[in-house]
Backbone as JSON Lines, residues from 0, in Angstrom:
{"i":0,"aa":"X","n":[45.59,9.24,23.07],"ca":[45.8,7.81,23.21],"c":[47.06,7.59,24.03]}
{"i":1,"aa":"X","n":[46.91,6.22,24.71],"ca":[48.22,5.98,25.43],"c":[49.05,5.07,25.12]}
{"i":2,"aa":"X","n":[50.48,5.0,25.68],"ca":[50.57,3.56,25.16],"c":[50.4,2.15,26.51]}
{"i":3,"aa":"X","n":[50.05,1.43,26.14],"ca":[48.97,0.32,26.88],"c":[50.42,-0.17,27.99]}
{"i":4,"aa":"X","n":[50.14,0.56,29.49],"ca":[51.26,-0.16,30.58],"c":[51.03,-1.59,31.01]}
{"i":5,"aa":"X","n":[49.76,-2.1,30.48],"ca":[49.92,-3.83,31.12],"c":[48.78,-4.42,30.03]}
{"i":6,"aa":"X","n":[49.87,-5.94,29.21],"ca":[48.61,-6.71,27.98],"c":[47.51,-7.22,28.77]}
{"i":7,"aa":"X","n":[47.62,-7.21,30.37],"ca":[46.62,-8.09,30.77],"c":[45.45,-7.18,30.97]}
{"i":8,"aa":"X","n":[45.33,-5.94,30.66],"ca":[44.28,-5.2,30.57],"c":[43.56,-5.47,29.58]}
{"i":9,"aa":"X","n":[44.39,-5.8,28.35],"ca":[43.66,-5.97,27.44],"c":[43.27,-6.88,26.28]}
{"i":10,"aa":"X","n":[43.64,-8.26,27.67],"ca":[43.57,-9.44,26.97],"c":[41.88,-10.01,26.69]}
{"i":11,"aa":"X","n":[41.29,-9.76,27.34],"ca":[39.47,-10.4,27.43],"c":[39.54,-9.14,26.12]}
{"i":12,"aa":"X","n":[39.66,-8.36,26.16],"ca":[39.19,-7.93,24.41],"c":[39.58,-8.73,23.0]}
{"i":13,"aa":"X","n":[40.23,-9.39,23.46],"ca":[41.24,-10.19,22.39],"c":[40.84,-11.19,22.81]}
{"i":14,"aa":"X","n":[39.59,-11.84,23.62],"ca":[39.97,-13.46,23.93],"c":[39.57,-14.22,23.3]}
{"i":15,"aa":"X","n":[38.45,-13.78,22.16],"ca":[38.16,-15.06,21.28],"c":[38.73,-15.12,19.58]}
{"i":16,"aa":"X","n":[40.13,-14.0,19.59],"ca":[41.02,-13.63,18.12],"c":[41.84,-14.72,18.03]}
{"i":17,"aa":"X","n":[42.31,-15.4,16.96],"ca":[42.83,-16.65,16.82],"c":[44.19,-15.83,16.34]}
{"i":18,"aa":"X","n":[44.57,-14.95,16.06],"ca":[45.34,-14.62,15.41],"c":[46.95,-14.21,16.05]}
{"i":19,"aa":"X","n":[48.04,-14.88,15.67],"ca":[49.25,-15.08,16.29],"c":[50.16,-13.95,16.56]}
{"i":20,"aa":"X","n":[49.92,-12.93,16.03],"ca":[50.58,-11.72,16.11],"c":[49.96,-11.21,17.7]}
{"i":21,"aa":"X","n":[48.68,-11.16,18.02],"ca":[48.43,-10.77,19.04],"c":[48.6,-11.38,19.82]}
{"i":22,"aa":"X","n":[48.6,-12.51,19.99],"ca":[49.15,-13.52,21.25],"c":[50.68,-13.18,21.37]}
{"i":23,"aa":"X","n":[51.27,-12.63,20.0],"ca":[52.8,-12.61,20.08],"c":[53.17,-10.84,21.11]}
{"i":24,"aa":"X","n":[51.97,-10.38,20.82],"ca":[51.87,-9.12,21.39],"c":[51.75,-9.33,23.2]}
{"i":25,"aa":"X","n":[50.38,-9.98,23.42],"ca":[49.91,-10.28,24.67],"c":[50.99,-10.73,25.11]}
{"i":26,"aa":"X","n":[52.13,-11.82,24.97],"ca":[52.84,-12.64,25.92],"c":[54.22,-11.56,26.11]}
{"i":27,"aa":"X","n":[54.07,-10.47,25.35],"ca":[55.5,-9.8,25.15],"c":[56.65,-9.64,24.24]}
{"i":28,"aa":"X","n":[56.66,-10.52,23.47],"ca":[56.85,-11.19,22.23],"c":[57.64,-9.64,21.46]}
{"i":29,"aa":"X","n":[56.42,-8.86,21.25],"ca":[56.66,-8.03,20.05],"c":[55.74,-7.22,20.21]}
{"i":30,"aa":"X","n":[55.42,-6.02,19.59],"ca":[54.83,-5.12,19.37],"c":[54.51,-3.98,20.08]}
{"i":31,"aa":"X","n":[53.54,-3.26,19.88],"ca":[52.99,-2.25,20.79],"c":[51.27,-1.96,20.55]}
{"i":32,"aa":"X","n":[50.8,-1.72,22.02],"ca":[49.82,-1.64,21.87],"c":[49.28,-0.04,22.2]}
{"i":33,"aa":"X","n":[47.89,0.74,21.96],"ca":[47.45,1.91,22.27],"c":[46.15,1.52,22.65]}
{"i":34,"aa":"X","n":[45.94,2.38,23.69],"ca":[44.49,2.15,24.18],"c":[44.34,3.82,24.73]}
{"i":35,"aa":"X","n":[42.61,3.63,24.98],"ca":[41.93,5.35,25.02],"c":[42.29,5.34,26.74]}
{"i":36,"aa":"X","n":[42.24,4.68,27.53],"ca":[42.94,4.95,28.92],"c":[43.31,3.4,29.51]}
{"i":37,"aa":"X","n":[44.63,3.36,30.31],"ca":[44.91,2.36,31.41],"c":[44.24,1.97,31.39]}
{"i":38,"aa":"X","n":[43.63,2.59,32.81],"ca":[43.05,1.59,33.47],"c":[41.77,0.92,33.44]}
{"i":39,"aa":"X","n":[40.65,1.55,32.3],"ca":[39.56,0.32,31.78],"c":[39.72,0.72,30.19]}
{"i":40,"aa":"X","n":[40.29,-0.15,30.06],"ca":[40.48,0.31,28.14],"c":[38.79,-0.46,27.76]}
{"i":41,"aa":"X","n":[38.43,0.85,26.7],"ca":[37.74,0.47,25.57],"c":[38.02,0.34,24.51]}
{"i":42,"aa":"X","n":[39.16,1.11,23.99],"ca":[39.41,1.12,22.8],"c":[41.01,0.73,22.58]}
{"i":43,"aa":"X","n":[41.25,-0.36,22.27],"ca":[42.17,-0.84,21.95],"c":[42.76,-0.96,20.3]}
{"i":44,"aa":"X","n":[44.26,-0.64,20.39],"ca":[44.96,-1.22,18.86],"c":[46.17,-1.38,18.94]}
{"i":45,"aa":"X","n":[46.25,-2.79,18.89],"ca":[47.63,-3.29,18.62],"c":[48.41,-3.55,17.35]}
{"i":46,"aa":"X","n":[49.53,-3.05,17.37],"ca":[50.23,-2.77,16.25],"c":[51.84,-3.91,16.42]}
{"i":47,"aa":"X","n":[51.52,-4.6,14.93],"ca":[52.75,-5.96,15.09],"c":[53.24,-5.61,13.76]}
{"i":48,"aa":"X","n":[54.69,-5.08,13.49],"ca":[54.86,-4.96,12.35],"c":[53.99,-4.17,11.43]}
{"i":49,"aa":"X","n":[53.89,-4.75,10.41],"ca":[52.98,-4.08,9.31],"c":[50.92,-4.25,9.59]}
{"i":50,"aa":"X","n":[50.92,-5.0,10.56],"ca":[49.79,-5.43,10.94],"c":[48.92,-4.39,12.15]}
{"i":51,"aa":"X","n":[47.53,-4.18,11.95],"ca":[47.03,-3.21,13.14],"c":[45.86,-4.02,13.52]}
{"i":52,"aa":"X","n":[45.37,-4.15,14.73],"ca":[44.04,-4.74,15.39],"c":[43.55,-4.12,16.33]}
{"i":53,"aa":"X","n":[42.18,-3.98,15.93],"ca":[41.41,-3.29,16.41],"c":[40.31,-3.64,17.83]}
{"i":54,"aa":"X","n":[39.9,-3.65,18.72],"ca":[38.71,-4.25,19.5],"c":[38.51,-3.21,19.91]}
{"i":55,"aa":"X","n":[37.27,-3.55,20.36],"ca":[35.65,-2.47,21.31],"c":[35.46,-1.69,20.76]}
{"i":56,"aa":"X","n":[34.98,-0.8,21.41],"ca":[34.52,0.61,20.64],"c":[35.09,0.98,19.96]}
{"i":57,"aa":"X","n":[34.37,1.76,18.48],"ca":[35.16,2.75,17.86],"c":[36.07,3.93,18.62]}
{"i":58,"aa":"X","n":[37.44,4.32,18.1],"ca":[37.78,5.74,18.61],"c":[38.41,5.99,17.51]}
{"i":59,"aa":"X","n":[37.89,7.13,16.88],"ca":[38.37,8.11,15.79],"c":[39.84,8.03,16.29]}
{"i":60,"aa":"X","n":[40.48,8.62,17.5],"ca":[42.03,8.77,17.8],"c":[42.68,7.63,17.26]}
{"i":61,"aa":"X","n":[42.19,6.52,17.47],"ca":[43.14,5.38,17.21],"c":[43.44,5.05,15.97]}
{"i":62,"aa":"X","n":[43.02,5.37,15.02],"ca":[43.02,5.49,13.29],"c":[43.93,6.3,12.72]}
């Protein structure tokens, strides 16, 4: 796993999550994200604090 060089890769995975931690993630805010590669992520997880989110495909790595 990597750690994610740009949120705008992996914002349309997140575009219909209401949830404020990830927007706090997406804008820069806070956190960190991991994805299975750059440059077309499938498997995304963003991590805010005590909080983890998941989109697309399963990947065993990201768990």
């Amino acid at each position: 796993m990597e750690l994610c060089q740009s949120p705008e890769n992996v914002s349309l995975l997140f575009a219909r999550w209401r949830a404020t931690l990830i927007y706090s993630y997406l804008q820069g805010c806070m956190g960190e994200c991991y994805v299975n590669e750059n440059d077309n992520p499938k498997s995304v997880q963003i991590v805010v604090a005590d909080f983890v989110y998941y989109a697309s495909i399963l990947n065993i790595e990201l768990v």
